[in-house]
N, C-alpha and C positions, 0 to 999 in steps of 0.2 A: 383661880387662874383661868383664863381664855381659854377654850378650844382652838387649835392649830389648826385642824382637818380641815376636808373640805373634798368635795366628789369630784373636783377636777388636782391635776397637779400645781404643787405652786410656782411660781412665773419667779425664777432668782433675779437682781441689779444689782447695780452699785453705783454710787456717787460717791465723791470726795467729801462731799460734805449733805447733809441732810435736817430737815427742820420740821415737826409735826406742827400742824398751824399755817395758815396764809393769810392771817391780820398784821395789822399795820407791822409789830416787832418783826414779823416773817418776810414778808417785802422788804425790810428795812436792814436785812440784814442779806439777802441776794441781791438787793443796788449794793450796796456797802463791798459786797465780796468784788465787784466787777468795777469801783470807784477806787478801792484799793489796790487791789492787786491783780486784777485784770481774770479773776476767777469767775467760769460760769458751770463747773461741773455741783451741781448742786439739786437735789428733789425736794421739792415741800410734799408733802401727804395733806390734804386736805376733807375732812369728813364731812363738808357741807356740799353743796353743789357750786356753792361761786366761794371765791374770794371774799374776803373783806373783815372775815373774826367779827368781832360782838357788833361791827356797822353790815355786816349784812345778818346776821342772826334777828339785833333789834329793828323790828319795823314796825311798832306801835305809833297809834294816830299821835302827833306832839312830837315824837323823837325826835332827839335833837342833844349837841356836846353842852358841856356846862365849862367849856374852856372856850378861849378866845381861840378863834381859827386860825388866828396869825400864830399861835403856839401848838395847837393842836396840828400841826403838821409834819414833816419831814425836814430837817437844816437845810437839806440839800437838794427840796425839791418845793421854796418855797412857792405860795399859788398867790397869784394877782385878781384871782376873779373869785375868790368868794365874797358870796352876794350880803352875807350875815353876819354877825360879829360871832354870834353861837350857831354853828353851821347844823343845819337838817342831816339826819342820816344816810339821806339820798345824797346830799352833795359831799359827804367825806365818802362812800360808797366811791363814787363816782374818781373822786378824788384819788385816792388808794390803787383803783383799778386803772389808771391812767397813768399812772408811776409804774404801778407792775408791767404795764404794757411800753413803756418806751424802754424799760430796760429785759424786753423779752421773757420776764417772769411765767406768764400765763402757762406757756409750754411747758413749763418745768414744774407744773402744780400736779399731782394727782388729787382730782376733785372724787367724791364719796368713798373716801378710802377713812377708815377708822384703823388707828396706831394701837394694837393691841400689848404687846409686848416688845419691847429692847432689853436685848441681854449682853452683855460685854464679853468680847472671847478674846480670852488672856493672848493667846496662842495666834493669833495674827495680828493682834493690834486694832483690833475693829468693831464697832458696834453690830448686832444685826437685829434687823426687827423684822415682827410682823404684821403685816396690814392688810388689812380684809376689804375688800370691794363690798361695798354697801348695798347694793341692787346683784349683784351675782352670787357672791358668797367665796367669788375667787381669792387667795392668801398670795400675796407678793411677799419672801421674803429677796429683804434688800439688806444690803450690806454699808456700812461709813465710815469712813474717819472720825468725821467731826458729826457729831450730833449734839441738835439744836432741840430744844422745847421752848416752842411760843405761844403756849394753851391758852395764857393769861388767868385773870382772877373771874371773872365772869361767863362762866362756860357752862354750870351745873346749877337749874333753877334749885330754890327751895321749897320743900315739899310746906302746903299749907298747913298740915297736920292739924284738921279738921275732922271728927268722926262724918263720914257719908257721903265723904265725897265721890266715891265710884258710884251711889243712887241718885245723882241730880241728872235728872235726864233733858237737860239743855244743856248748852256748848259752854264747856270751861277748859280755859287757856290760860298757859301761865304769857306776861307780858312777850317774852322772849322768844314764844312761839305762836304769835299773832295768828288767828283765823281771820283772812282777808275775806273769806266766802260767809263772814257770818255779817250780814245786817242790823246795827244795830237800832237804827230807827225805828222810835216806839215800843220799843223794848224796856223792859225792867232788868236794869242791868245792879249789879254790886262789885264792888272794886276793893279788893285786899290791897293795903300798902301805900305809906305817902311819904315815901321817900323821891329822889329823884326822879325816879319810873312812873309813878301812880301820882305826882301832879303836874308831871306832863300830858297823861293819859285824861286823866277827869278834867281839865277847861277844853281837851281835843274834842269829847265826845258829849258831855251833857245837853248842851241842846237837840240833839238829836232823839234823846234817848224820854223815855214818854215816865221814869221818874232814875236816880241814880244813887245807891247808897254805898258813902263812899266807909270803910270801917277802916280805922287808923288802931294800931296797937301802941304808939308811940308819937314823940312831939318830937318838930323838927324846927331849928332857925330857918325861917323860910330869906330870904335878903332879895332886896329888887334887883329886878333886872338890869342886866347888863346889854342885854341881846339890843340889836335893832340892823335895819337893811344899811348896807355900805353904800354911799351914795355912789354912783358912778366917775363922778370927779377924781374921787378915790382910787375906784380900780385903773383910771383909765394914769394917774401919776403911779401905784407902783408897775404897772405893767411896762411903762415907758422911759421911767427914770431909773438907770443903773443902781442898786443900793438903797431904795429907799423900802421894799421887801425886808432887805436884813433891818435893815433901823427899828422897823414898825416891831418886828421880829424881838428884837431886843428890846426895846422899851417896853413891850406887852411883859417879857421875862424876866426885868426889874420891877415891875408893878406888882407880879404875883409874887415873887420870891419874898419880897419885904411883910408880905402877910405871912411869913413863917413864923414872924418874931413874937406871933402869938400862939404861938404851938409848945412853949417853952415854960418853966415854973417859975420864973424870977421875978422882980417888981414889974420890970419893963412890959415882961408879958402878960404879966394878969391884968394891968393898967390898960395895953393895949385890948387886951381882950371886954374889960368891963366898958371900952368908948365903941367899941364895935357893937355891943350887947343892946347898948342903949339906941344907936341907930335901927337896926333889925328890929330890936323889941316897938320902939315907935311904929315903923312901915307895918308890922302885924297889926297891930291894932288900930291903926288908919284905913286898912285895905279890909281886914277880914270883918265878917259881920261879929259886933259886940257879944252875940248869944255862942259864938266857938272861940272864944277868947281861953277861957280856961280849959278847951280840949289842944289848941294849938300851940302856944305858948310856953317851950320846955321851964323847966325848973336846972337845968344843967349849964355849966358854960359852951358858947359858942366852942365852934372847933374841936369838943370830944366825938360830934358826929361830923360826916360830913353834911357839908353845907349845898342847900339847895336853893338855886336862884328860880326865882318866880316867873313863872310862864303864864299867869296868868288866874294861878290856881287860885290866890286870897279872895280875887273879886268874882270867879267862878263860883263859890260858896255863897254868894249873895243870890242864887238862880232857884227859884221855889222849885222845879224837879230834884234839888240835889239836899241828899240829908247825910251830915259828918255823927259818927256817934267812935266811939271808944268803948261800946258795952264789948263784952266778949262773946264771940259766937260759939255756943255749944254742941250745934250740928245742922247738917248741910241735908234738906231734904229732897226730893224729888225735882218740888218747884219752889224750894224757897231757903230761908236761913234761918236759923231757931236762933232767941239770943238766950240769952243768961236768965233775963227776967221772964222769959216764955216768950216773949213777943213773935211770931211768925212774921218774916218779911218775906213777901212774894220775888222773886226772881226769875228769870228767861234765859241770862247770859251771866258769869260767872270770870271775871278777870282775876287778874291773881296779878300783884306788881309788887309782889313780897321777896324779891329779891334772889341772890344768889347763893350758894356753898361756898362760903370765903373761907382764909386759912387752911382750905385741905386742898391739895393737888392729888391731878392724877388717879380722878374714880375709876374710869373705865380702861387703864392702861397699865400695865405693869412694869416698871424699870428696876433691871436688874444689873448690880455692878460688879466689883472683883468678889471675886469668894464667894458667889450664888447670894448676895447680900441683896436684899432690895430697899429702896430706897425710902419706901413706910418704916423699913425694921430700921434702917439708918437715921431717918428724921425722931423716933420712937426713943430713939438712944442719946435723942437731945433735950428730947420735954415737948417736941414741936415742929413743922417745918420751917427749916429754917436755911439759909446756905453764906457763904462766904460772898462778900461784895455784893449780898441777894441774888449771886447767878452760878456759883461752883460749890463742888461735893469732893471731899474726899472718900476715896474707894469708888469714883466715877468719872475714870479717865476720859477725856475729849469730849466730856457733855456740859452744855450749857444750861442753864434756864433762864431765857429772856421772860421780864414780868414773871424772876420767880417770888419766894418768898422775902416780903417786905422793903420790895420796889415799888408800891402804891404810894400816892400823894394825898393830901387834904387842902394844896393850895395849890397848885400850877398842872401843868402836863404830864402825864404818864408815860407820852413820848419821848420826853426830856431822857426820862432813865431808860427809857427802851434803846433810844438812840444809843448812850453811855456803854449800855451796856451791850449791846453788837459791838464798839469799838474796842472794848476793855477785851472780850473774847478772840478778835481780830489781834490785838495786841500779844495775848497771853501767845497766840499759836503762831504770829510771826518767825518766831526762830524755827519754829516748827517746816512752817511752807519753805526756808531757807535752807532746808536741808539736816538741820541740827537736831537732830531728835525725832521721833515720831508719835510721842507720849505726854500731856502735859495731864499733873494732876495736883489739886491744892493738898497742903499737909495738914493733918488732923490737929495738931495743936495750933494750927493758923485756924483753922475753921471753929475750933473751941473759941480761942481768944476775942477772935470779931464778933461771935455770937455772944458770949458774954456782956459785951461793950455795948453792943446794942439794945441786948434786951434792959441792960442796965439804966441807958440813957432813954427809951422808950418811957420806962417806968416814972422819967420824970418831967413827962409831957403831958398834954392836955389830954391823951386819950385816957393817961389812967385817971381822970378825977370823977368819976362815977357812973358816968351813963353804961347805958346798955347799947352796944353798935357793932355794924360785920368787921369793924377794925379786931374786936377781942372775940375770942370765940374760945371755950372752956375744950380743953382735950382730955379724954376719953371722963369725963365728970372732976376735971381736977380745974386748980385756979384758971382763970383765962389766960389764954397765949395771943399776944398781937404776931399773925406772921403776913399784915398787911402793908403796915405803915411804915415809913424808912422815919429815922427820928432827927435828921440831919437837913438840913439845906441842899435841895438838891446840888447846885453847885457844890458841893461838897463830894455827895457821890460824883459827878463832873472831874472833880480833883483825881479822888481816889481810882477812878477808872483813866484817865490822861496819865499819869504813871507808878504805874504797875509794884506791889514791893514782890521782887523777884525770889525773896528769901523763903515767902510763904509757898511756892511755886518747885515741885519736881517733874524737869523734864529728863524724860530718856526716851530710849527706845532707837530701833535704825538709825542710821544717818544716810544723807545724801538722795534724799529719794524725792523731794519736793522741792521745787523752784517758785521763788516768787518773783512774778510776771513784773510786777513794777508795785513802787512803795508810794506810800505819801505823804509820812510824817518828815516836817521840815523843822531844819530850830528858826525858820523867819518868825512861822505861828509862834513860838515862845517867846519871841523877841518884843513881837506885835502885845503879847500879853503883858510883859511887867509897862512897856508902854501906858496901854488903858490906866493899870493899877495905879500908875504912878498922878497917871490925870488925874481920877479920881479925888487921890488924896490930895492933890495942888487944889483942885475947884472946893473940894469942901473946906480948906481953908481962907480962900476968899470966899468963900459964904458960910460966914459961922453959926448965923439964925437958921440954915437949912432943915433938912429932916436927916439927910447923909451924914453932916457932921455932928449933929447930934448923937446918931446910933455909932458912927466913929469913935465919941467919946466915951459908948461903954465896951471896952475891948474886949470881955467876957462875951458876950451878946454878937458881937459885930463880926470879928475877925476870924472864929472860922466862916462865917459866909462871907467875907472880902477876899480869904485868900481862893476860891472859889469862886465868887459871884461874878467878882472886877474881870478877873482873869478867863474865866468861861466867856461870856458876853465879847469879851474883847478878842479871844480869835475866833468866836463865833463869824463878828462884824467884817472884822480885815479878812476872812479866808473869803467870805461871801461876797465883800467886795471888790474882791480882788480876782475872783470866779466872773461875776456880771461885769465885769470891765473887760472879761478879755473879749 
C-alpha cells in the first residue's frame, strides 16, 4: 500500500464527479456530462504533464492510429481536417486537446498528479482518494460521488526480462518512453518487438541508423495499407457540406464491423477468415525479401493476434543496414547483445517495442470498496479482471471503468466502446442526478452471470485457437484469462449500453439532493432507428446477390449484429444530421 504522508498538510476538494485519466475516454466523458445534462462540476487527475492518455505518452518516430480517423474520433465532435486516413499522433494529440479545450476541460485537469488510492466511505456516500503531486510530493485528498477510471489498457510497459539490462551503458528506452535527446544517426541501434509499435518504428528509423537489428519473438499478419493523405477535395466537402462527416463516419463503421464476422467459429467464419489469410499471406511474400519468409509468416489464423497494417515495414527489410533474426537473446552486455548461439551483436541504442501489461489493471493504484474489499481481492474471487458491461463492480458503488476489462477490439475503434460506455454510466446514474437515490451498484449475481457468458462466448472465437497474444494472459500461472477482448459486435455492446436491464442494477441511498440541468434522451432517435433497420432489410431484398443479404440469410451470424449494427449507425446518422442542420 501507498504512503499517505507527506511533510506538508494535505489540500481536501470535492467534485461531484471525478475521473483518473485525461485521454480520449476522460475527455469523452466531461463533453458528455456538459452535452447531457449540463454538468461541469467534475476533476480529472492527470499523472503526465498534458493531456492526451497513450496519444501524448506514445511519440515514437512512425507513430501513428491503425484506425481510420473518420472512426477513431469522437460522435460528437466529428473532424473535417484530418489530413490522413490513419492519423499521426501529433494530429489526434492535437485533436483530443482541441475538444477538451472548447468544452473548457483543461482547467478541470490536475496535470502530475498520480491517483494512489480510492477508498469508498460507506458513511457519506462517497469515494475519497489520494493523489500525490508528482514534482512536490504534496497529497490532495478529494472527495466524489461519482468516480471514474479511464487508465485504459496501455499504461504499463513490459518489462524485457532480459539478464543485464541495468549493465548496457547506452540509452535504452522502452517505445512509450521515447528519448527525443538521443540521436540516432549512425548508430547501431537494436529493436525488441514487431508488433504494431516496432514496425512502425523500424521503416521510421533505419536509414538513419549506420546498421539496425531488429529481434522478433513472434510472427505477425502483417496486411497492406490502408493509410494515405486525404486529398483536399475531401476535407474542403465534409467541412462544407452538412452531413456528409456523419456518412463518411458511418460507412467507415459498417466496413469494420463486418470484419467481425471473422472473429467467430462457424463455417462462415473460418471461410472468411482462410480468403483474408490468403490475401495477407500473398502481400507478405510479394513485399518482404524471400530469405524472412519463414521468420515472418505466422503458422496461426489471421485475427487470434491483432492485426498490423503495414507502414512500410515489409519493403523496409529489403535495406542492407537492417538484419530480422528470431534467435533468442540470452543477455544484454555493456555494448552489445549476446544471442543464443554466442554471437555478440554490438549495439549503441537499445529500443524496446515489446509492448504493454495487458489484462491487469491498476499497478500503481489501489481501489478499495465496501467492506475494506479491494478490487485485486474482488477480481481474484472471479478467476480474473473482469466486470459487468466491461465498466461496473459489485461492492463498488458509483465507480465506473471506462476501457475497463474486455472493452478492447480486434476490428474497429476503441472509441466506439468508450463512447457506449460514458453513456451506459450517464444512464445508469440518471435517476440518480433526478434526485432518486444517491447509490447506484451492480448485483453480484448480474455480475456472475455476464461474466459467465462472456467468457463462455470468448472461448469460442478466434482468440482461443492457439497463438500466443496480449489478448490471453495466464493469471497467477493458471490457464489464460482474455480480460481484453469483448466477443460481441461492437454494436452489440451499443445495444446493451442504449438500454440499461435495470434489474441487474441497486439504487438507493438519499433522495432529492441532485437536479438534472436538462436531458437528452429523445424516443425520435428510436424512432429514426427501427427506421434505418427496416431500410436495410427492404434494400437487401431488392439486392439479393449482395454481401448484406447474403449474411441476412444466415440469422445465427447476422442478427445479433443487425439488431445493433442497423440500429446504432442509424441514430448515430439522423442525431448527427440533425445537430449540422441546425
Amino acid at each position: 500500500m501507498a504512503s499517505h504522508t507527506s511533510s506538508e498538510d494535505p489540500v481536501f476538494s470535492y467534485s461531484q464527479f471525478a475521473c483518473i485519466g485525461s485521454g480520449f475516454s476522460g475527455i469523452a466523458l466531461g463533453a458528455t456530462l456538459q452535452r447531457w445534462y449540463g454538468i461541469t462540476d467534475i476533476r480529472l487527475f492527470e499523472k503526465q504533464s498534458q493531456l492526451g492518455g497513450t496519444w501524448y505518452v506514445n511519440q515514437y518516430p512512425g507513430c501513428a492510429c491503425d484506425i481510420p480517423s473518420a472512426l477513431y474520433s469522437l460522435s460528437f465532435e466529428c473532424n473535417p481536417n484530418w489530413t490522413r486516413v490513419l492519423p499521426t499522433y501529433t494530429e489526434l494529440w492535437e485533436y483530443i486537446n482541441r475538444v477538451a479545450r472548447k468544452y473548457d476541460l483543461v482547467d478541470k485537469i490536475t496535470f502530475g498528479a498520480a491517483v494512489e488510492r480510492c477508498v469508498w466511505i460507506e458513511e457519506k456516500g462517497r469515494w475519497r482518494m489520494w493523489v500525490r503531486q508528482k514534482q512536490t510530493g504534496q497529497v490532495i485528498v478529494h472527495e466524489c460521488q461519482f468516480l471514474y477510471s479511464a487508465v485504459g489498457f496501455f499504461d504499463q510497459p513490459r518489462d524485457l526480462g532480459i539478464p543485464g539490462a541495468e549493465r548496457f551503458e547506452g540509452p535504452m528506452f522502452h517505445s512509450a518512453r521515447w528519448r527525443h535527446d538521443v540521436d540516432l544517426t549512425g548508430k547501431r541501434v537494436v529493436v525488441f518487438g514487431n508488433g504494431c509499435t516496432g514496425s512502425q518504428i523500424v521503416p521510421a528509423i533505419v536509414d538513419k541508423t549506420a546498421s539496425l537489428t531488429h529481434v522478433v519473438r513472434s510472427k505477425q499478419w502483417v496486411y497492406p495499407s490502408v493509410d494515405k493523405q486525404v486529398p483536399q477535395w475531401i476535407m474542403f466537402t465534409l467541412a462544407n457540406i452538412p452531413g456528409t462527416m456523419q456518412l463518411r463516419r458511418l460507412l467507415t463503421f459498417i466496413q469494420l464491423e463486418l470484419e467481425f464476422i471473422g472473429f467467430g467459429n462457424g463455417k462462415l467464419a473460418k471461410a472468411f477468415r482462410k480468403k483474408r489469410q490468403r490475401q495477407v499471406e500473398a502481400y507478405m511474400r510479394a513485399t518482404a525479401p524471400k530469405k524472412y519468409h519463414d521468420l515472418l509468416i505466422p503458422d496461426f489464423e489471421v485475427g487470434c493476434k491483432r492485426r498490423v497494417f503495414d507502414s512500410g515495414y515489409l519493403k523496409s527489410l529489403h535495406n542492407e543496414h537492417l538484419r530480422l533474426t528470431d534467435e533468442r537473446v540470452e543477455e544484454i552486455l555493456p555494448n552489445a547483445i549476446k544471442m543464443k548461439s554466442g554471437e555478440i551483436i554490438e549495439a549503441d541504442v537499445i529500443v524496446m517495442a515489446n509492448g504493454f501489461k495487458t489484462n491487469q489493471f491498476f499497478f500503481d493504484c489501489e481501489i478499495v470498496g465496501r467492506d475494506g474489499k479491494t478490487i485485486h481481492e474482488h477480481w481474484k474471487s472471479f478467476g480474473g479482471a473482469e466486470a459487468y458491461n466491461c465498466e461496473c463492480l459489485s461492492g463498488f458503488p458509483n465507480f465506473f471503468l471506462l476501457g475497463g476489462p474486455n472493452s478492447g477490439t480486434g476490428h474497429t475503434s476503441f472509441l466506439i466502446a468508450a463512447e457506449n460506455a460514458v453513456n451506459y454510466s450517464l444512464r445508469i446514474i440518471r435517476p440518480l442526478l433526478k434526485g432518486k437515490g444517491s447509490l447506484a451498484e451492480v448485483k453480484r449475481e448480474a455480475e456472475e452471470k455476464y461474466v459467465q457468458s462472456l467468457h463462455r462466448k470468448l472461448h469460442h472465437t478466434v482468440f482461443f485457437t492457439g497463438c500466443s497474444s496480449w489478448y490471453n494472459r495466464p493469471v497467477d500461472g493458471k490457464k489464460p484469462w482474455n480480460a481484453a477482448a469483448y466477443p460481441w459486435y461492437q454494436a452489440h455492446y451499443w445495444y446493451s449500453c442504449l438500454f440499461p436491464s435495470w434489474k441487474d442494477w441497486r439504487l438507493s441511498g438519499q433522495t432529492g439532493r441532485n437536479k438534472v440541468v436538462k436531458q437528452s434522451i429523445t424516443v425520435t432517435r428510436l424512432l429514426n432507428l427501427a427506421a434505418f433497420a427496416l431500410g436495410v432489410v427492404l434494400w437487401s431484398k431488392r439486392n439479393p446477390n449482395s454481401v448484406l443479404a447474403s449474411l441476412l440469410a444466415q440469422p445465427r451470424t447476422i442478427l445479433p449484429w443487425l439488431a445493433g449494427a442497423a440500429v446504432q449507425t442509424g441514430t448515430e446518422a439522423f442525431a448527427m444530421l440533425k445537430t449540422a442542420w441546425r
